[in-house]
Every structure is written in structure tokens, then in C-alpha cells.
DRENDOPA-976764 format. One record per residue (C-alpha): residue in one letter; x, y, z. Coordinates in nm, 4 decimals. Each point is the difference from the previous one (the first is absolute). Example, Ala and Ser with C-alpha at 12.3 -4.5 7.8 and 13.67 -1.06 7.14 Angstrom:
REM residues 2
[timi a; [1.2300; -0.4500; 0.7800]]
[timi s; [0.1370; 0.3440; -0.0660]]
//
This chain:
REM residues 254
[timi x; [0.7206; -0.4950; 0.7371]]
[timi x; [0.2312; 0.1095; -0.2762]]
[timi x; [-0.0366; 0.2914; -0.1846]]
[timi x; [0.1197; 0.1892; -0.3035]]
[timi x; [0.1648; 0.3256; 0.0667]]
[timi x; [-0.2858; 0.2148; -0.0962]]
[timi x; [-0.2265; -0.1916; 0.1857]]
[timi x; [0.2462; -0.0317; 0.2684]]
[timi x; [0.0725; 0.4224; -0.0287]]
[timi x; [-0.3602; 0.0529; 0.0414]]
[timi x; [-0.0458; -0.1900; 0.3147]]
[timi x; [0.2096; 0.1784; 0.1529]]
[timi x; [-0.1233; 0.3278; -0.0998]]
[timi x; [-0.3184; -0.0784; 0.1887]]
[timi x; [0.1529; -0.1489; 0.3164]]
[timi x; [0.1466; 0.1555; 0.2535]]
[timi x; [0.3393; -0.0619; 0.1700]]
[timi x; [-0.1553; -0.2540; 0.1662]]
[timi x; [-0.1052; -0.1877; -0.2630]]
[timi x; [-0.4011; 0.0745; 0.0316]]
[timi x; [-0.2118; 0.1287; -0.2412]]
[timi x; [-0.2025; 0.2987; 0.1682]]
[timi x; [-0.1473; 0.1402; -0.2709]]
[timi x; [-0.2938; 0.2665; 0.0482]]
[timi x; [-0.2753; -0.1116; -0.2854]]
[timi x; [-0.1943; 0.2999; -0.2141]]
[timi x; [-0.1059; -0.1605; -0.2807]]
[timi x; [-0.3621; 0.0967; 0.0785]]
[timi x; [-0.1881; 0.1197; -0.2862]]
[timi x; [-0.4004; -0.0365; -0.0042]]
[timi x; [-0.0815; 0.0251; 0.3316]]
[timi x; [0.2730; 0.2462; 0.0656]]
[timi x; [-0.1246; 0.2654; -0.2711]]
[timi x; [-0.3559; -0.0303; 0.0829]]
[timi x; [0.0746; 0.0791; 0.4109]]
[timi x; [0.2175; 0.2769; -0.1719]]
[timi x; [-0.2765; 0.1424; -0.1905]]
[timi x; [-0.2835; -0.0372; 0.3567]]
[timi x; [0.2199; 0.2461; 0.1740]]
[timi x; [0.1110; 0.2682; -0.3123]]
[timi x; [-0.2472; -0.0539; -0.3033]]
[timi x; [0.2077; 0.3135; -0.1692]]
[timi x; [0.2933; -0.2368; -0.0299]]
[timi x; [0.0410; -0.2032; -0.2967]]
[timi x; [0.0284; -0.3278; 0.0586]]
[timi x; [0.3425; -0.0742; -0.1628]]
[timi x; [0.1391; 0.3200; 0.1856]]
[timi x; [-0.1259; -0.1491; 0.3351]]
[timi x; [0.1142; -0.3084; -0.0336]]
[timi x; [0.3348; 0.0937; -0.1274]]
[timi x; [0.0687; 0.3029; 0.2633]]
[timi x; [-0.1457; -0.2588; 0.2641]]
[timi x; [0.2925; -0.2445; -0.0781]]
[timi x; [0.2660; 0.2582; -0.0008]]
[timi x; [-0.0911; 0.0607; 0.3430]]
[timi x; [0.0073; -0.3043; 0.1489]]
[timi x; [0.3163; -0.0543; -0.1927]]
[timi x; [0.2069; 0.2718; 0.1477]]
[timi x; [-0.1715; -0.0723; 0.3506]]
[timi x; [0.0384; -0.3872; 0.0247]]
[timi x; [0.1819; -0.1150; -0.3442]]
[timi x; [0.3173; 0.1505; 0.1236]]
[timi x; [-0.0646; -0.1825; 0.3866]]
[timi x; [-0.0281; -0.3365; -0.1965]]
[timi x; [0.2062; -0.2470; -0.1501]]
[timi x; [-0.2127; 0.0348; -0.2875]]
[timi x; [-0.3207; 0.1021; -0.1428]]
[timi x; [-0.2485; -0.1657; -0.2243]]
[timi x; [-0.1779; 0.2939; -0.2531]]
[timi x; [-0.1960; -0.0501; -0.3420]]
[timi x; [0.1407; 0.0881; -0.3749]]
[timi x; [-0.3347; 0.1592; -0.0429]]
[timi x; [0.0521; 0.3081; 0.2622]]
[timi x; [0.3007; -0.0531; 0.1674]]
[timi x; [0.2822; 0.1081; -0.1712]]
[timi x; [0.0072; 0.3514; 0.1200]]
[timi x; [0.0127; -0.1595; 0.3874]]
[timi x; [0.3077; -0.2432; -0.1080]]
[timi x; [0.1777; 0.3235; -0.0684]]
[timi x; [-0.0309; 0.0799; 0.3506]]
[timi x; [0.1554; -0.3314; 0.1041]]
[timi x; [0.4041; 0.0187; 0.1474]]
[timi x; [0.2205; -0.2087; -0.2438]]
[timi x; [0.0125; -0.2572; 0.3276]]
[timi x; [-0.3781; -0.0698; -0.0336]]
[timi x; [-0.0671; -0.2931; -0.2162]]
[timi x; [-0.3024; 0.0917; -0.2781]]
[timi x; [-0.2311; -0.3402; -0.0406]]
[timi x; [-0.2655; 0.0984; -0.2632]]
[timi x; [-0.3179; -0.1543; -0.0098]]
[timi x; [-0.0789; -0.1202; -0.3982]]
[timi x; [-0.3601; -0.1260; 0.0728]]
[timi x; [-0.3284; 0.2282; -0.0437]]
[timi x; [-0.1637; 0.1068; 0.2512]]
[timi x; [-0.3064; -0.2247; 0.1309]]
[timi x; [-0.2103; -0.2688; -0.2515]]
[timi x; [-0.3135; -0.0155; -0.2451]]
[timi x; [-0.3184; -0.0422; 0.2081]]
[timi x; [-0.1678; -0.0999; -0.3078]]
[timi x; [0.1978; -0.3280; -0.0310]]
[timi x; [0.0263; -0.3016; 0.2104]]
[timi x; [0.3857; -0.0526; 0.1246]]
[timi x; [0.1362; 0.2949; 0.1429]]
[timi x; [0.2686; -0.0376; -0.3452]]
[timi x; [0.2931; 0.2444; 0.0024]]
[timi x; [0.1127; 0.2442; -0.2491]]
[timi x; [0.3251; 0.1987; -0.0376]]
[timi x; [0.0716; 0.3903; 0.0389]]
[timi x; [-0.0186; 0.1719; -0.3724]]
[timi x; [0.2998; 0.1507; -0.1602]]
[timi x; [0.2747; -0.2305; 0.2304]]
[timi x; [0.2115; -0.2912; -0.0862]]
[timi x; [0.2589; -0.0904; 0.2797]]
[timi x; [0.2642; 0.1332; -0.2623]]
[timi x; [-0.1631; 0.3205; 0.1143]]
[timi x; [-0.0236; -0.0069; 0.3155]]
[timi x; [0.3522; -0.1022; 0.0355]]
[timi x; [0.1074; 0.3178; -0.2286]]
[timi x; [-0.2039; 0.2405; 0.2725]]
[timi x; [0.1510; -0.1479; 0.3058]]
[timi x; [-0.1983; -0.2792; 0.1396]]
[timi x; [0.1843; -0.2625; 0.2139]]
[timi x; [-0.2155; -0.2340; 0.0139]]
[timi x; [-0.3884; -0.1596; -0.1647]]
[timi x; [-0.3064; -0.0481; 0.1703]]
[timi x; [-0.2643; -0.2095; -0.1172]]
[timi x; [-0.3502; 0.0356; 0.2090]]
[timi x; [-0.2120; -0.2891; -0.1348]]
[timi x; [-0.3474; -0.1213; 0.2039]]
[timi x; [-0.0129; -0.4059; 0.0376]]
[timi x; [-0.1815; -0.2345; 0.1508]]
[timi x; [0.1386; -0.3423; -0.0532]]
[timi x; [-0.3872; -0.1983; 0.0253]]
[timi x; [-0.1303; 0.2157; -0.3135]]
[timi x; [-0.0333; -0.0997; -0.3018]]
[timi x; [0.3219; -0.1527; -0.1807]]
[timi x; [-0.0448; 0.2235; -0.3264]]
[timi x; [0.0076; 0.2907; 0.2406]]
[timi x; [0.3350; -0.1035; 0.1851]]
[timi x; [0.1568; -0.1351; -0.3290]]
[timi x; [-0.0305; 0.3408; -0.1651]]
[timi x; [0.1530; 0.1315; 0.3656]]
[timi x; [0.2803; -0.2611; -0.0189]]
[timi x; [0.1067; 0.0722; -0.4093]]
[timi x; [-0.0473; 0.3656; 0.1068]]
[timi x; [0.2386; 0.0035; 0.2573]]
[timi x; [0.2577; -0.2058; -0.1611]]
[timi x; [0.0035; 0.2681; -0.2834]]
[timi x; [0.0844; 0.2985; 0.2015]]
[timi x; [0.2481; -0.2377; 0.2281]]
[timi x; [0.2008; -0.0727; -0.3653]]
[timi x; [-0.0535; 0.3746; -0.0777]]
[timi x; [0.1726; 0.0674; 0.3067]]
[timi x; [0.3005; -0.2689; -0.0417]]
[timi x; [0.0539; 0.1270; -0.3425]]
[timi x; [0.0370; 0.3433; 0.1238]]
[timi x; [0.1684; -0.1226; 0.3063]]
[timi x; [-0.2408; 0.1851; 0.2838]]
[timi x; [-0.0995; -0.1306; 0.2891]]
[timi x; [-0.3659; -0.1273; 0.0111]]
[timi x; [-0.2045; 0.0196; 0.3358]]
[timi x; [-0.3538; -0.1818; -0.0747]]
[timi x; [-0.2665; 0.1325; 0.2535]]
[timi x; [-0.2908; -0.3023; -0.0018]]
[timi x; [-0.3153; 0.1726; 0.1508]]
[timi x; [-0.2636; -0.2730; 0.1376]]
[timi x; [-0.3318; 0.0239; -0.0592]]
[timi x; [-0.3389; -0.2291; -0.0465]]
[timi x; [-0.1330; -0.0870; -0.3059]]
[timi x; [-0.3143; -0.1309; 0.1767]]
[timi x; [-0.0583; 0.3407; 0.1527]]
[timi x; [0.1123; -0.0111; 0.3132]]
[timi x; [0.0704; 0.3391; 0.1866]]
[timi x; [0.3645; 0.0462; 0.0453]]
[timi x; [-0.0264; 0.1094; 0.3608]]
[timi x; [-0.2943; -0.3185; 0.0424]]
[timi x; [0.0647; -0.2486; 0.2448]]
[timi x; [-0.0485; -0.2259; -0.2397]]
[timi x; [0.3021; 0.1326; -0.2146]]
[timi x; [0.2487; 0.0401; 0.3051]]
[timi x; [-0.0150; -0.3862; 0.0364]]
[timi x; [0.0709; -0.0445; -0.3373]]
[timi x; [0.3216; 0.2713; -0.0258]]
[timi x; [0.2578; -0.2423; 0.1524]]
[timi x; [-0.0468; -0.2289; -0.2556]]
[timi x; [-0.0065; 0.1899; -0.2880]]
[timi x; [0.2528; 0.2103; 0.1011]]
[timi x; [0.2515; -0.3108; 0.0786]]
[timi x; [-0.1265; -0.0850; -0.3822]]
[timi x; [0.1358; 0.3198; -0.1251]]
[timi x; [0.3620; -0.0801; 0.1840]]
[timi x; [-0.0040; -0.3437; -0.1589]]
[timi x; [-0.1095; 0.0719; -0.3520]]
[timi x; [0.1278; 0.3291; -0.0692]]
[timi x; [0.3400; -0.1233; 0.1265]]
[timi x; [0.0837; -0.2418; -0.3251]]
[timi x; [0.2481; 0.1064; -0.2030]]
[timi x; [-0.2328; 0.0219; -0.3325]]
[timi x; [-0.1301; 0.3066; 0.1566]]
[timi x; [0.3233; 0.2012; 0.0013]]
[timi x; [-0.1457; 0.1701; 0.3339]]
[timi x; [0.3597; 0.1614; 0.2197]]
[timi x; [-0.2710; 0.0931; 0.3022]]
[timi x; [-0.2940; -0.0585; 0.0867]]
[timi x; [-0.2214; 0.3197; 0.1914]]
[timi x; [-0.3117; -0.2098; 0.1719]]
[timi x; [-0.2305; 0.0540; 0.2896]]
[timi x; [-0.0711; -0.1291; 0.2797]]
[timi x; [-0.1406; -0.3246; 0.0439]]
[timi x; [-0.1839; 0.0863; 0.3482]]
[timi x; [-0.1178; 0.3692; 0.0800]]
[timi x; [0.0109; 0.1197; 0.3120]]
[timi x; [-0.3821; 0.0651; 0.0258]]
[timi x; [-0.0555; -0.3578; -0.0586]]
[timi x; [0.2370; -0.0792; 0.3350]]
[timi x; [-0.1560; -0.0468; 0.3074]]
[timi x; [0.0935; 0.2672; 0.2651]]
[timi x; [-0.0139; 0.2804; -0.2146]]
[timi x; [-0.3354; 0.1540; 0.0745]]
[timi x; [0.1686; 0.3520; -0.0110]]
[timi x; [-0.0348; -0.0210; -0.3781]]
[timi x; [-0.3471; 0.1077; -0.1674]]
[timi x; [0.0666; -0.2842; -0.2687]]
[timi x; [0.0477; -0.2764; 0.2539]]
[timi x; [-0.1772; -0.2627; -0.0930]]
[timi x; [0.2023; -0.3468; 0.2132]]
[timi x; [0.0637; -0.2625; -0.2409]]
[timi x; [0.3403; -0.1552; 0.1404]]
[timi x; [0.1191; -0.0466; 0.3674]]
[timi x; [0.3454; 0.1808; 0.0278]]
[timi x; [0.1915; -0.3513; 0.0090]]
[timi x; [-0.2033; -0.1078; -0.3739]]
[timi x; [0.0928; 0.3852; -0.1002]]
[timi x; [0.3420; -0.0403; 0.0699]]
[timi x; [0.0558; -0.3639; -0.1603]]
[timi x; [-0.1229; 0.1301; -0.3229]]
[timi x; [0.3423; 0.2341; 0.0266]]
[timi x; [0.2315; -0.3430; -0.0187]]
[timi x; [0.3439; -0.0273; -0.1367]]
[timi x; [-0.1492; -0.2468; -0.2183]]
[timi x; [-0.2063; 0.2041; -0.2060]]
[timi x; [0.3116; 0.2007; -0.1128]]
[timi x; [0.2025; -0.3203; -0.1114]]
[timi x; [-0.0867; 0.0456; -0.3234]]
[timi x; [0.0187; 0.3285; -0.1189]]
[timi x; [0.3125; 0.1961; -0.1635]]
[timi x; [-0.0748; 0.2946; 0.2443]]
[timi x; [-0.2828; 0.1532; 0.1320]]
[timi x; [-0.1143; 0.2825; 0.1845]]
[timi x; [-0.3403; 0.0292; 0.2394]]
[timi x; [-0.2270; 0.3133; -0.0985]]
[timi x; [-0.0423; 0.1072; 0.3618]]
[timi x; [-0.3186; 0.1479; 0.1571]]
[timi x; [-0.1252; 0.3506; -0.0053]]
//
């Protein structure tokens, strides 16, 4: 994979000597202010979220290569970063309208990647929900929206990490059974489609395709629900479905 020298600058800035990205994500919004707000009402919510972030900046930022915060609240908690600790910057909002079918994305107010740049970021990340058997005029709008912010991000020369989230459009539980036989595949889709050069995509962040609740043997887990023996588990990890891709990363477990 080539890459220009800002893109190139930025990648390492969120690697470490090794070469891996270990970034620590807090990019939370939401769900993080509300759980805020259960435990100290008295709290505002922007002050909770904010001082919340600082926190876990000083505390694990600084033990990571990098860490993944919002342009909404997390400015104050970049300032607590060492200059060694690459900045990525999230630039979507924060969850999707209920009201509509399509799970469509929408950007952070008051940011251009210009911006971003100017206060420090290192890198882009895109969070955008897609599941490749909905309807076309859904993904289309995905696609065009993606290559937008992937030209933004060549014209301002940042690095770009797309993070695909899976989910079903028929309304399917994400922690079903049903849905854990259907993650391989979709995640393998997201390797091969999001790889394509139209995209602009540096790195791609994307789960797992088999959880370890769904793997037989793990009955320790409250979750476990056995989809996959551990040999189909572990075939679903194969070289192959890396061939494709620029780079990538695995979002481990929790």
C-alpha cells in the first residue's frame, strides 16, 4: 500500500514501534452521557461526558498507541494526550434516525477535515451501519457517502480508517443465532468491497466475523449461544479473507 506523506505521517502516529495500531476507542456519546447522568443527575451532560473522556485519556490514552475520541466532547481529553499518541477523530454523529428506514449516516456539525487537521487529528474515522442484502438505494447512498469523505480526506491528505458496523435490515438481533451465521459473510463482504480503490479507505476497523459466545466450548460466557465448532470458528479467520484489503485491523473482544 502506498501512501502520501500525510497519510503515511498519520499511520504512524497511531502505531506503535511495532507497527500495530492499539488504539483505546472513546468516541462514545449517547449511551455514554445517559450512564453518566444514572449515576450523578447534578452533572450536566456535556460536563460528564467531557470530564469522563479526560479521564480515560490520561489513564489509558497515554498506555496506547492511539486513541479514538469525538469532535463533539473530546477536545479537552486530546489535550491530555503525549505528543507520541496518535489523535484519530471520529467525524460521524453519534447513533441513527429511528424514524427512518436505513440506519443512513450523518456527519459531526461545525467540522470539515480541514479542521480537524488544524486541531491535531492524525487520522479520520468514518462509523457507517451496512448490511450488504438491504435495499440498493440504502447502500448506494452508503457507497456515494463514503467516497465523499474518502476524497475529503485525500484532498486534505489524512488518513481515513472506515469502521463498517453489521447489522440486519430484516430485524434480526445482533447477538441472534440467526445473525452469528450470517457475520462471516458479511463481514468478508465488507473486506472485499470496502477495499476498492474508489473508496479512498487507508484502513479498515471491522469486527469479528465469529464471537466467541457463538463457539462451542465456551459455556463460561453468559452470552454463549454455540453456533460454530472451534475448527468452522477458526476457518472463518483465513489468510484469504485478508487478500484483499489495503490494511486492516480486528476490533477485538471485550
Amino acid at each position: 500500500m502506498k501512501l502520501t506523506p500525510g497519510k503515511k505521517r498519520g499511520l504512524e502516529l497511531i502505531s506503535d514501534e511495532n507497527n500495530v495500531v492499539i488504539a483505546t476507542a472513546m468516541d462514545q456519546r449517547g449511551s455514554l452521557g445517559k450512564m453518566i447522568k444514572s449515576f450523578n443527575d447534578d452533572i450536566s451532560y456535556e460536563d460528564g461526558v467531557s470530564q469522563f473522556k479526560e479521564g480515560v485519556s490520561e489513564v489509558l490514552g497515554n498506555q496506547s498507541s492511539s486513541l479514538l475520541l469525538d469532535p463533539e466532547y473530546g477536545w479537552s481529553a486530546a489535550e491530555k494526550l503525549n505528543d507520541d499518541i496518535g489523535l484519530i477523530m471520529a467525524y460521524e454523529k453519534t447513533g441513527y434516525d429511528t424514524s427512518e428506514k436505513g440506519r443512513l449516516p450523518n456527519l459531526v456539525d461545525n467540522y470539515a477535515v480541514q479542521d480537524l487537521i488544524e486541531k491535531g487529528a492524525s487520522a479520520l474515522k468514518l462509523l457507517v451501519y451496512y448490511d450488504h442484502n438491504e435495499e440498493e438505494k440504502y447502500n448506494t447512498i452508503k457507497k456515494a457517502f463514503i467516497k465523499r469523505v474518502g476524497d475529503e480526506c485525500k484532498q486534505n491528505d489524512l488518513l481515513f480508517i472506515l469502521e463498517p458496523v453489521s447489522y440486519s435490515a430484516e430485524g434480526l438481533g445482533s447477538k441472534s443465532a440467526e445473525f452469528a451465521k450470517k457475520k462471516p459473510e458479511i463481514v468478508e463482504y465488507f473486506m472485499t468491497e470496502f477495499s476498492k480503490e474508489a473508496y479512498g479507505i487507508d484502513l479498515l476497523k471491522v469486527e469479528v466475523p465469529v464471537s466467541i459466545y457463538n463457539i462451542e466450548g465456551y459455556e463460561q460466557y453468559d452470552n454463549y449461544e454455540p453456533v460454530f465448532s472451534k475448527e468452522e470458528a477458526a476457518d472463518f479467520y483465513r489468510p484469504e479473507l485478508f487478500i484483499e484489503t489495503h490494511s486492516a485491523y480486528i476490533e477485538g473482544q471485550n
